[in-house]
Residue frames as qw, qx, qy, qz and C-alpha x, y, z in Angstrom:
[[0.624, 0.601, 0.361, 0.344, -2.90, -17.77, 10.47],
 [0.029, 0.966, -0.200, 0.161, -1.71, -14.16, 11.19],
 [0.580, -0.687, 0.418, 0.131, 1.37, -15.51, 13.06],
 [0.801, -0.040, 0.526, 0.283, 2.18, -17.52, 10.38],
 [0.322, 0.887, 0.244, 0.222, 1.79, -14.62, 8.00],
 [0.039, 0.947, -0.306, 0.093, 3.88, -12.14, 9.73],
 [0.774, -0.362, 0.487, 0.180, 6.30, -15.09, 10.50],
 [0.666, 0.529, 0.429, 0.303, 6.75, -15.14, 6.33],
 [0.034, 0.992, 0.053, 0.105, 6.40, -11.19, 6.41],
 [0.477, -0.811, 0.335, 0.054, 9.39, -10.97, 9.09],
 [0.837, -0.309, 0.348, 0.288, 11.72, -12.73, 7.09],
 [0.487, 0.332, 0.228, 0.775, 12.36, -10.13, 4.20],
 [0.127, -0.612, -0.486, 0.611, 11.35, -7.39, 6.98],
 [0.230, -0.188, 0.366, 0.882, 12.56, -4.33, 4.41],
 [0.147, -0.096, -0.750, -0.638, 10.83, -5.50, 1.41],
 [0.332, -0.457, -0.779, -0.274, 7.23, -6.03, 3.48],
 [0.259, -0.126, -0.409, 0.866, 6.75, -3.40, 5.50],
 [0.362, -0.023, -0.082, -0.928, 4.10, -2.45, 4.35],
 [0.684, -0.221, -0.603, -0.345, 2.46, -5.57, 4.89],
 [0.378, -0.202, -0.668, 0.609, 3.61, -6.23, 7.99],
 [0.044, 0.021, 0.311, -0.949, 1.85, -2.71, 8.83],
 [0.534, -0.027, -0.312, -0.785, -1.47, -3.50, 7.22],
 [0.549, -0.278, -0.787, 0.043, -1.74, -6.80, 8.99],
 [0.264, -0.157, -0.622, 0.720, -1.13, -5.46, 12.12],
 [0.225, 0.218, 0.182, -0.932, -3.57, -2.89, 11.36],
 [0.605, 0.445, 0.394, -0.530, -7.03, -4.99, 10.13],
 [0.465, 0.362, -0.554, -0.588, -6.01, -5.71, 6.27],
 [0.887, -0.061, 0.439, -0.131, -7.88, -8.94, 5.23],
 [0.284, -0.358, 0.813, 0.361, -5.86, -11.57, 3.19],
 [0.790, 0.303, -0.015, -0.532, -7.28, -12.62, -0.05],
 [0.881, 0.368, -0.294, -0.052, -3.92, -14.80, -0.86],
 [0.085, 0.760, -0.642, 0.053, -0.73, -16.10, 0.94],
 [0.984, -0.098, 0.101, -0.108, 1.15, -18.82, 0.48],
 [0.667, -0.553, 0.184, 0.465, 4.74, -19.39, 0.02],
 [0.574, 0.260, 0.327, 0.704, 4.72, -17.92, -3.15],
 [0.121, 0.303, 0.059, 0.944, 3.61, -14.67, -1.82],
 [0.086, 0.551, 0.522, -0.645, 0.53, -12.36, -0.25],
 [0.069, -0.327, -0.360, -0.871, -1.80, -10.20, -1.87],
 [0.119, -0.531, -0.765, 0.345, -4.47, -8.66, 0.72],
 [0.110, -0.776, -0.305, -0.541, -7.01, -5.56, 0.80],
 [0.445, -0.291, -0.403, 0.745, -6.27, -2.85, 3.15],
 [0.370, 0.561, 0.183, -0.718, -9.18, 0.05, 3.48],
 [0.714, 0.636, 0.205, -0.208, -9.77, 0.32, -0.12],
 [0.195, 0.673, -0.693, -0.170, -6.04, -0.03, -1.47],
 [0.995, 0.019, 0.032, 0.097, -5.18, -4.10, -2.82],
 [0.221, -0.766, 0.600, 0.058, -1.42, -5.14, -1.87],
 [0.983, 0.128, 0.092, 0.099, 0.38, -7.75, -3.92],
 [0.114, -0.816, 0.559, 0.098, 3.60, -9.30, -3.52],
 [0.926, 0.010, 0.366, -0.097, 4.32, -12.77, -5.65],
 [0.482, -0.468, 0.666, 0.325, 6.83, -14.66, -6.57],
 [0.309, 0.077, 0.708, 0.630, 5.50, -15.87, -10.18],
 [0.223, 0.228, -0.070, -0.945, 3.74, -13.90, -12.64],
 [0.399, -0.313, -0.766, -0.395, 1.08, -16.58, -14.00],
 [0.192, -0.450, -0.727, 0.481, -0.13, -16.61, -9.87],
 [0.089, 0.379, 0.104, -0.915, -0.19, -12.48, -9.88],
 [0.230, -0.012, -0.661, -0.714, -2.05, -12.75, -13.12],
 [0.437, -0.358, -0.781, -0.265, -4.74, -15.15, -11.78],
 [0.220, -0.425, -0.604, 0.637, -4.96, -13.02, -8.38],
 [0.107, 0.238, -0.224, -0.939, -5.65, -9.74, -10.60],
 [0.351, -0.219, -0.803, -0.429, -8.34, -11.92, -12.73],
 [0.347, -0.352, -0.853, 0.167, -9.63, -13.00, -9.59],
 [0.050, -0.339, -0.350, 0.872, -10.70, -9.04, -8.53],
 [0.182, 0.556, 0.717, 0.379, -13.72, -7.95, -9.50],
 [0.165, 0.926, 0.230, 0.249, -13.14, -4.20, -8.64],
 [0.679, -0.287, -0.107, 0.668, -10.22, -2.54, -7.94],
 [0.031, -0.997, -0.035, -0.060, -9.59, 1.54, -7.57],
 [0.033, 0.881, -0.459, 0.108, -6.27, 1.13, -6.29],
 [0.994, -0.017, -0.063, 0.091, -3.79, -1.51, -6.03],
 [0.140, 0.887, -0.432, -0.085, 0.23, -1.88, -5.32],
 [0.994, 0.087, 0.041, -0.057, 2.26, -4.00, -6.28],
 [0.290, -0.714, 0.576, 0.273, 6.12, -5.22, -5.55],
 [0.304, -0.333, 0.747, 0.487, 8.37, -6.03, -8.57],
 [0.660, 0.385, 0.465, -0.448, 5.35, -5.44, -11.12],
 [0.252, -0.195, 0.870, 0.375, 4.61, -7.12, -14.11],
 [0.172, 0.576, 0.795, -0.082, 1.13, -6.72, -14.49],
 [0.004, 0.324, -0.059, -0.944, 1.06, -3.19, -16.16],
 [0.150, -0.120, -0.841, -0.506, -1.08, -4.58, -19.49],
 [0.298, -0.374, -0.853, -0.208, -3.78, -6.22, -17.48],
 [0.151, -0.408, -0.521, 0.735, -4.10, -3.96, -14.58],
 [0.228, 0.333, -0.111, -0.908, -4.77, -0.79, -17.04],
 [0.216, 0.114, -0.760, -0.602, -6.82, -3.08, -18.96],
 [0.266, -0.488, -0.830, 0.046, -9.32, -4.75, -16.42],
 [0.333, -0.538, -0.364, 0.684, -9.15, -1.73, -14.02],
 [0.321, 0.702, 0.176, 0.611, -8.72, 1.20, -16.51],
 [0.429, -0.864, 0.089, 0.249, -6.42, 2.53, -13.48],
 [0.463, 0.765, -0.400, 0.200, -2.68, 4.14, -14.56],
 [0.808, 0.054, -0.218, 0.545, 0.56, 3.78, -13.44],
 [0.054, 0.979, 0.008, 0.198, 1.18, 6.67, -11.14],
 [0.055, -0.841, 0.481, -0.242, 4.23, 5.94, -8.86],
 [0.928, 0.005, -0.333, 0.168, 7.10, 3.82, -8.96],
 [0.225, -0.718, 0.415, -0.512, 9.39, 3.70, -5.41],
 [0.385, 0.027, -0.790, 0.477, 12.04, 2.14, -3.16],
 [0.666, -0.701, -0.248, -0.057, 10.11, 1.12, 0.41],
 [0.293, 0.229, -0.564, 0.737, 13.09, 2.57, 3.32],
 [0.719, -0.580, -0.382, -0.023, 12.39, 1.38, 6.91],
 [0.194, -0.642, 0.490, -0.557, 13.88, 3.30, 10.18],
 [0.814, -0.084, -0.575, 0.000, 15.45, 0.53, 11.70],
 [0.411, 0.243, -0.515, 0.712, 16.89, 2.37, 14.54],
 [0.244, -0.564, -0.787, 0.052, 15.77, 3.27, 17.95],
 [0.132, -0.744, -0.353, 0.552, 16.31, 6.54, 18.24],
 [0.589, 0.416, 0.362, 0.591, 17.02, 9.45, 16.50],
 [0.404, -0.432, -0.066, 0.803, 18.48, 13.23, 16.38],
 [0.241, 0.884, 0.400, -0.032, 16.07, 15.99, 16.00],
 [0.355, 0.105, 0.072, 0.926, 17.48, 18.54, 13.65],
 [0.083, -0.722, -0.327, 0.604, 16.49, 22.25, 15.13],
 [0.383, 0.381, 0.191, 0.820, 16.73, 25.16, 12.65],
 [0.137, -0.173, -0.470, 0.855, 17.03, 28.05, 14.16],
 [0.320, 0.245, 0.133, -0.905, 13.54, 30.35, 14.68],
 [0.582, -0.105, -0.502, -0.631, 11.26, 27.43, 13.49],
 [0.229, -0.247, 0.832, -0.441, 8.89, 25.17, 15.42],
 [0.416, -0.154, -0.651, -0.617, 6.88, 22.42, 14.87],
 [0.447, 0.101, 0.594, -0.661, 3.68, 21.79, 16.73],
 [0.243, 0.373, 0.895, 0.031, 0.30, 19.47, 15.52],
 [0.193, -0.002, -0.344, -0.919, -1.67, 20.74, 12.72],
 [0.354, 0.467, 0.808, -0.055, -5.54, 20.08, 11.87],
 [0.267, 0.708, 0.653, -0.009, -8.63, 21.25, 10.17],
 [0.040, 0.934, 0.049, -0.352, -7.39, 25.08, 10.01],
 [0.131, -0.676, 0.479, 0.545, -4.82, 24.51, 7.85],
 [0.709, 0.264, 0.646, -0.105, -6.45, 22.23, 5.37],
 [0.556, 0.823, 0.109, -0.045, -6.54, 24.73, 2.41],
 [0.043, -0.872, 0.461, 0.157, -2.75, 25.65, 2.99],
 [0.563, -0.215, 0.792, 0.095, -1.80, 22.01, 2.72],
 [0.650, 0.504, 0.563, -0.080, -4.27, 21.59, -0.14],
 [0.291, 0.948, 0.036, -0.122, -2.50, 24.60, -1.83],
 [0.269, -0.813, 0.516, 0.028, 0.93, 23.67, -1.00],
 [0.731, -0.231, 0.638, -0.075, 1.22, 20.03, -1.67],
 [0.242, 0.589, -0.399, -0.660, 2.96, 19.74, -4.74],
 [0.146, 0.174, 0.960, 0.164, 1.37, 15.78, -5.52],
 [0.579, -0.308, -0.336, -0.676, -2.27, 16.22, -6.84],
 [0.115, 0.031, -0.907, 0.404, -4.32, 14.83, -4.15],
 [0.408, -0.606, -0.538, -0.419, -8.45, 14.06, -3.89],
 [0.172, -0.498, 0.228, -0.818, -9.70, 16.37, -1.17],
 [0.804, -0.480, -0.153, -0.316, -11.69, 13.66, 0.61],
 [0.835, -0.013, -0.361, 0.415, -8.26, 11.71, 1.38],
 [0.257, 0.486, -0.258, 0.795, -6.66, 14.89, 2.54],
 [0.285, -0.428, 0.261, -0.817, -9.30, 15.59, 5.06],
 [0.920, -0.258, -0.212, -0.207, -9.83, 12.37, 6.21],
 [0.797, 0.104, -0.337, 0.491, -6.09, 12.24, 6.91],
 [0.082, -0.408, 0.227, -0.880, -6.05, 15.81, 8.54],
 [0.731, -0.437, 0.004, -0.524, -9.12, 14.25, 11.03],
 [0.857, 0.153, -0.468, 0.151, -6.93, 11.45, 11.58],
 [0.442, -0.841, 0.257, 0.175, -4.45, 13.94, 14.20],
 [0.888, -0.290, 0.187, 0.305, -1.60, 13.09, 11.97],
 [0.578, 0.557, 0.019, 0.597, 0.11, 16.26, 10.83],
 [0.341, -0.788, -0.118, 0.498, 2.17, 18.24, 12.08],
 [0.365, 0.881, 0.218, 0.205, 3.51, 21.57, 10.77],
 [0.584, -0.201, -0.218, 0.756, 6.71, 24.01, 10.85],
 [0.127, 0.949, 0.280, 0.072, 6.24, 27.30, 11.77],
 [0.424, 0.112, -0.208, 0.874, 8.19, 30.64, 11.72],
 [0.339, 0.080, 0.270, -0.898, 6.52, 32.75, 14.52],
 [0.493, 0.183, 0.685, -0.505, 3.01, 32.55, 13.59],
 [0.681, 0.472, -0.198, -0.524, 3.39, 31.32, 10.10],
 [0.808, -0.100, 0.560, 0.153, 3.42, 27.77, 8.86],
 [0.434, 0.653, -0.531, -0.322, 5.92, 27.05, 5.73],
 [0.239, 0.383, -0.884, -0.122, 6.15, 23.47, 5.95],
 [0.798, -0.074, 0.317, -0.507, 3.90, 20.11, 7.03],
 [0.217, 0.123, -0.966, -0.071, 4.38, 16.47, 6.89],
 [0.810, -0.174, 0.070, -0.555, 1.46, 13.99, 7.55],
 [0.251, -0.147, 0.947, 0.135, 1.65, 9.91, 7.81],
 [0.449, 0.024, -0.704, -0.551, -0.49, 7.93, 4.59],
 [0.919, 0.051, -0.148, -0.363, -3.60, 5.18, 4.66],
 [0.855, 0.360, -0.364, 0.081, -1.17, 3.02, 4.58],
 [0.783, -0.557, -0.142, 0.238, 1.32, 4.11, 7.07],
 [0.687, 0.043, 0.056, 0.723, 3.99, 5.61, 5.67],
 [0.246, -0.619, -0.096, 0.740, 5.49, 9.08, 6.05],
 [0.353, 0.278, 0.553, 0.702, 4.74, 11.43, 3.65],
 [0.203, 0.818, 0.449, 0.298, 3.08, 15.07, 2.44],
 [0.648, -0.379, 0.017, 0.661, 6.24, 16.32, 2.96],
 [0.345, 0.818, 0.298, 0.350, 6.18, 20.10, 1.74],
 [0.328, -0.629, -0.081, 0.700, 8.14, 23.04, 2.61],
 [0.489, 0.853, 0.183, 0.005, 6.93, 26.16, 0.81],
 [0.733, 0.536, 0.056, 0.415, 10.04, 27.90, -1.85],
 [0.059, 0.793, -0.254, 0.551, 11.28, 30.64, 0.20],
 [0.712, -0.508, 0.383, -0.298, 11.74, 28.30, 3.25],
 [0.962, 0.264, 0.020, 0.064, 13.41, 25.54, 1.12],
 [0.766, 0.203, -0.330, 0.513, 17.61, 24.27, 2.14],
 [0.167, -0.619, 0.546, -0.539, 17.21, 25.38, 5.24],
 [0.123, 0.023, -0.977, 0.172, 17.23, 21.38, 6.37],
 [0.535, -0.017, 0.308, -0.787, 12.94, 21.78, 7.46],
 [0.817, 0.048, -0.257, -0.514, 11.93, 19.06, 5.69],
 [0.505, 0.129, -0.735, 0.434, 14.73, 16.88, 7.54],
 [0.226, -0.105, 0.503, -0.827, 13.30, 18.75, 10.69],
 [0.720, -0.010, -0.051, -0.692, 9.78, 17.66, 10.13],
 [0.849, -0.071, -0.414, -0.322, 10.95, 14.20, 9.64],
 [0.415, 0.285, -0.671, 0.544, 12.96, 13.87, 12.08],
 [0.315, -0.080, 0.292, -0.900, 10.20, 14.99, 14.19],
 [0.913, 0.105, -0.139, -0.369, 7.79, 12.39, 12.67],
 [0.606, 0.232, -0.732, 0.208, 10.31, 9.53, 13.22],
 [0.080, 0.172, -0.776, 0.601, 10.64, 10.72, 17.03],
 [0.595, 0.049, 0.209, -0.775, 6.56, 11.21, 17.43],
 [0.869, 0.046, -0.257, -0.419, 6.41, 7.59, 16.02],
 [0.458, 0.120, -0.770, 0.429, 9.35, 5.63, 18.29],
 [0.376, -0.206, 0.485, -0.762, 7.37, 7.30, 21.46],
 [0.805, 0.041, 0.011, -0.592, 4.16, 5.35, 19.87],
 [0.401, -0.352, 0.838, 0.119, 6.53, 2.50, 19.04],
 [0.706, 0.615, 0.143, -0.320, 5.11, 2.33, 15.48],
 [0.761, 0.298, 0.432, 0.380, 6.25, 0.81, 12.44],
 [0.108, 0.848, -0.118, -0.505, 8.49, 3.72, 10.79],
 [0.506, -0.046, 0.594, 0.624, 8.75, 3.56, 6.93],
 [0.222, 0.667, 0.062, -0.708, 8.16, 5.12, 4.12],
 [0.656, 0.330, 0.497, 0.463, 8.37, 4.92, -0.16],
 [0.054, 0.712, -0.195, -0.672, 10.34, 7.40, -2.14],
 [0.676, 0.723, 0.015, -0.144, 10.22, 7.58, -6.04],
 [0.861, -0.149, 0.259, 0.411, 12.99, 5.70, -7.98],
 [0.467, 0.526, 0.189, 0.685, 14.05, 8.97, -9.87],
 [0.153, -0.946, -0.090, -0.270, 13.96, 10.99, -6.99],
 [0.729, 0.171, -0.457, 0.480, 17.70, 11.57, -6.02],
 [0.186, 0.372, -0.580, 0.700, 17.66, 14.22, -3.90],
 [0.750, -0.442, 0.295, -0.393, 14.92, 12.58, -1.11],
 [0.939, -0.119, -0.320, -0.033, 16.85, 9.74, -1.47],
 [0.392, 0.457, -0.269, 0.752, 19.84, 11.16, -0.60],
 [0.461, -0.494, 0.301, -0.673, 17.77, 12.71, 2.59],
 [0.896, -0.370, 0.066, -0.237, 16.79, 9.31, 3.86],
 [0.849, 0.072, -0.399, 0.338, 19.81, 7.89, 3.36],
 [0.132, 0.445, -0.411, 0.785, 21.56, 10.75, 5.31],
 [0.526, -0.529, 0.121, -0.655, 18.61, 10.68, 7.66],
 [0.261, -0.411, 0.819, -0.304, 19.40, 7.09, 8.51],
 [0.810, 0.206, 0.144, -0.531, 16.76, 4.90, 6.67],
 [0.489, -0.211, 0.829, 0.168, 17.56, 1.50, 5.29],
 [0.537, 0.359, -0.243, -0.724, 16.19, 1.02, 1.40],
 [0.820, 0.070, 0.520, -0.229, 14.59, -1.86, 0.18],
 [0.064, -0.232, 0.686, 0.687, 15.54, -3.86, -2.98],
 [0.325, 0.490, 0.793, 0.159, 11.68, -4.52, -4.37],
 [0.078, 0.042, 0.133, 0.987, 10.53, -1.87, -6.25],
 [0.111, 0.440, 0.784, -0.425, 7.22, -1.07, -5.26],
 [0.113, -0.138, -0.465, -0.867, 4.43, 0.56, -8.14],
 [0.396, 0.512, 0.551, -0.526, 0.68, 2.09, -6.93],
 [0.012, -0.390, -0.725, -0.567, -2.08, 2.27, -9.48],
 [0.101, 0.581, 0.568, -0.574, -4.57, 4.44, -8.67]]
């Protein structure tokens, strides 16, 4: 069944990255068939379907739901309405399809693995709201790293629940000197070594990170991809 899944998955690769990553990584399947998927992954539901009466009856068919995302939605009405969850962020998926990639340096910064000691700076710095348990469950994870100058950090990137790259920050006086391109560029190589799945999702009204991934070398999906939470 999983083969035959990612065998589905692997034919609009882009667009399902994120599924593809949650299979691979434990998500269980509540639906797929050729009109689509919808599975549970930790505590986040993923749905991707082709008609909107199906999505409808998959959404019906939940009988709690905290978070949920969903490509090419349609389901705004019922979601806030069963769920009494919002609409917080709509965003292109862009997959690093390449195998390598060219660390940008700036001069007199380095980046090195973060953890636990820097928890509040991240917590202070990160300019998304963000619940403090996620933060420090993702900081115990081992998956940030951080840029310093000398022995101060002004920037940090982490990777999501989910998989994707992201708490990208670089603090205001440290900002267009290319660091946040450093950092990911740094996260891109630290995840080809592991030979991980490298993608991310950037907001459809942010121009200038898109702009960065395209420059950086990412590939954008065409589903548009909306979390509830």
């Amino acid at each position: 069944m999983k083969e035959e899944i990612l065998d589905y998955l692997y034919q609009d690769y882009i667009n399902h990255l994120d599924f593809i990553y949650a299979i691979n990584n434990g998500a269980t399947i509540i639906y797929f068939s050729d009109q689509g998927i919808m599975i549970k992954f930790d505590d986040i539901y993923m749905m991707s379907i082709k008609e909107p009466f199906l999505g409808k009856h998959l959404i019906n068919g939940l009988n709690d739901c905290k978070m949920i995302a969903i490509h090419n939605d349609c389901f705004k009405e019922i979601i806030e309405e069963k769920f009494g969850i919002s609409q917080e962020i709509v965003a292109y998926q862009y997959g690093y399809l390449k195998d390598t990639v060219t660390l940008i340096d700036v001069p007199e910064i380095k980046i090195k693995e973060i953890g636990m000691e820097y928890c509040e700076f991240i917590k202070e710095n990160y300019s998304t709201p963000i619940d403090e348990e996620y933060l420090i469950k993702r900081i115990k994870a081992n998956v940030f790293i951080g840029a310093f100058d000398q022995d101060k950090i002004v920037g940090f990137a982490g990777i999501h629940d989910e998989g994707t790259i992201g708490f990208v920050e670089v603090i205001e006086e440290y900002r267009r000197r290319k660091i946040a391109s450093m950092l990911e560029t740094y996260m891109i190589n630290k995840l080809l070594e592991k030979k991980e799945l490298i993608y991310l999702q950037v907001e459809k009204d942010n121009i200038p990170s898109i702009k960065l991934h395209k420059k950086l070398g990412y590939t954008c999906s065409n589903d548009i991809i909306t979390w509830y939470m």
